[in-house]
C-alpha positions in Angstrom: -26.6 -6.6 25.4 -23.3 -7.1 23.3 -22.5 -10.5 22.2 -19.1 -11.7 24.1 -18.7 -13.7 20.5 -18.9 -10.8 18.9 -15.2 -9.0 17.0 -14.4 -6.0 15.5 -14.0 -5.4 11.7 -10.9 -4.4 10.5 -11.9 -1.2 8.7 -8.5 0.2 7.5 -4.9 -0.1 7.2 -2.9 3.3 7.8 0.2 4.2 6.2 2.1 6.8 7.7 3.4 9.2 4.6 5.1 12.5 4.2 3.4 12.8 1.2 -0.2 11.4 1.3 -1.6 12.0 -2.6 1.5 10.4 -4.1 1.6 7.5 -2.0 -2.4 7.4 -2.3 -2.0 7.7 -6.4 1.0 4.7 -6.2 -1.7 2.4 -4.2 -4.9 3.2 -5.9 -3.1 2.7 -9.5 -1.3 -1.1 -8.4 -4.5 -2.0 -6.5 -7.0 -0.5 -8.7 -8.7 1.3 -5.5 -10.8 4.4 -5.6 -11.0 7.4 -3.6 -13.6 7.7 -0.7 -16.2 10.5 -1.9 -14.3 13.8 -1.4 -11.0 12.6 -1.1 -10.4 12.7 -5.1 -7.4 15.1 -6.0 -8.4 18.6 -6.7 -8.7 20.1 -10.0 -5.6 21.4 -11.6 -4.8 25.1 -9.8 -6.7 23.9 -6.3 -5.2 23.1 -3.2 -5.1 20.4 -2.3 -6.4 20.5 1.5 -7.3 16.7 2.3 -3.5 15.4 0.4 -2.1 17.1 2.9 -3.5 15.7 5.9 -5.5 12.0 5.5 -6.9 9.9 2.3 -8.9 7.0 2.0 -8.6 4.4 -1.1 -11.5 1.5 -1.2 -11.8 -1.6 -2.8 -14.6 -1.6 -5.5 -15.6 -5.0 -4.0 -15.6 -4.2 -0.1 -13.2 -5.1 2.6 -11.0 -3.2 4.2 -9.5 0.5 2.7 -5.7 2.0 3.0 -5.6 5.2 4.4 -3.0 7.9 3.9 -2.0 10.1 7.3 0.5 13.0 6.3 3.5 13.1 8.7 5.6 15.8 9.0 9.0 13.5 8.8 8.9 9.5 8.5 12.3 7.3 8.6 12.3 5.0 5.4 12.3 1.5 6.8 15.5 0.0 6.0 14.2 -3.7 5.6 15.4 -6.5 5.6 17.6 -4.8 8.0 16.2 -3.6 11.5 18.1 0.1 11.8 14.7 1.3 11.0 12.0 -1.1 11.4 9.2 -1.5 9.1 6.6 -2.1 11.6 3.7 -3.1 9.5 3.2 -4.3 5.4 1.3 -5.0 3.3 1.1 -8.7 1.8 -0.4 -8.4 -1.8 -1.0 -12.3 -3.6 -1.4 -13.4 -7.3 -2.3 -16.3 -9.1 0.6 -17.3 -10.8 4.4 -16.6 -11.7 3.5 -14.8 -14.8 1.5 -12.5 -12.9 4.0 -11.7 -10.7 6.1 -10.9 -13.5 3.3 -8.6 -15.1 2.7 -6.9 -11.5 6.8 -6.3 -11.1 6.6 -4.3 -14.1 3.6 -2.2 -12.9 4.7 -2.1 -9.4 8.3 -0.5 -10.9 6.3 1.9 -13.4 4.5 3.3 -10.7 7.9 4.0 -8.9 7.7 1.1 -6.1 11.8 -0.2 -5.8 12.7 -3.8 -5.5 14.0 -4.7 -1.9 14.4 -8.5 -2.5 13.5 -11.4 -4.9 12.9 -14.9 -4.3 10.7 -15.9 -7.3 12.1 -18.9 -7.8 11.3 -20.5 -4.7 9.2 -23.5 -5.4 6.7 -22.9 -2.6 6.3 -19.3 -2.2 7.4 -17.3 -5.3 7.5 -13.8 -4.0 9.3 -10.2 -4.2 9.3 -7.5 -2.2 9.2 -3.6 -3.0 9.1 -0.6 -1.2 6.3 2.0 -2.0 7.1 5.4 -2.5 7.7 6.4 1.3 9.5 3.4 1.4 7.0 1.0 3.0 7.9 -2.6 1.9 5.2 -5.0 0.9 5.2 -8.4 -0.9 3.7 -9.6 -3.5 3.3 -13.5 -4.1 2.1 -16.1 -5.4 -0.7 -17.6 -3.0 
């Protein structure tokens, strides 16, 4: 008999991507995620058969993974307005200002653009980027 109480687990969150290794590499380097066994890129001269269809990245301490579906053609969102909506992002939270700061720098590095900047709100420090396909997500102070 199945519990009535009982939920479902939230295994993964799936970005749509027309190119699923970059945008794999961009999250796995800011989050410090690894590849699901078998999904690591191939060795220099292979193809690369799983980047062009669907990745997996983990957390090393549990919870749930981000997942990379290859699309033939995505719309970038054009947030914060709605000609193309976002539909879904990702909200990522640090301890402090400083961090922030720190994490901006990475976040740019790694090619993610800044949307929008409100980090000197006194209750909610936060800015928001756009991944390589364009995705936005936060990151805040929380």
């Amino acid at each position: 008999m199945v519990d009535q109480e009982s939920v479902p687990k939230l295994c993964s969150v799936v970005l749509d991507c027309t190119d699923a290794r970059a945008l794999a590499e961009f999250y796995r380097q800011l989050l410090g995620f690894v590849y699901r066994p078998g999904d690591e890129p191939p060795a220099a001269g292979e193809a690369d058969e799983r980047g062009s269809d669907w990745l997996v990245l983990r957390s090393p301490g549990g919870g749930p993974q981000i997942a990379f579906q290859q699309v033939e053609d995505l719309p970038e969102a054009t947030w914060p307005t709605n000609t193309v909506p976002q539909q879904l992002h990702l909200d990522l939270t640090v301890e402090s200002v400083e961090e922030l700061l720190v994490q901006h720098e990475r976040v740019l590095r790694l090619g993610g653009r800044l949307l929008y900047d409100r980090i000197d709100d006194p209750d909610e420090p936060l800015r928001v980027y756009a991944d390589l396909a364009g995705h936005p997500f936060c990151v805040f102070v929380g």
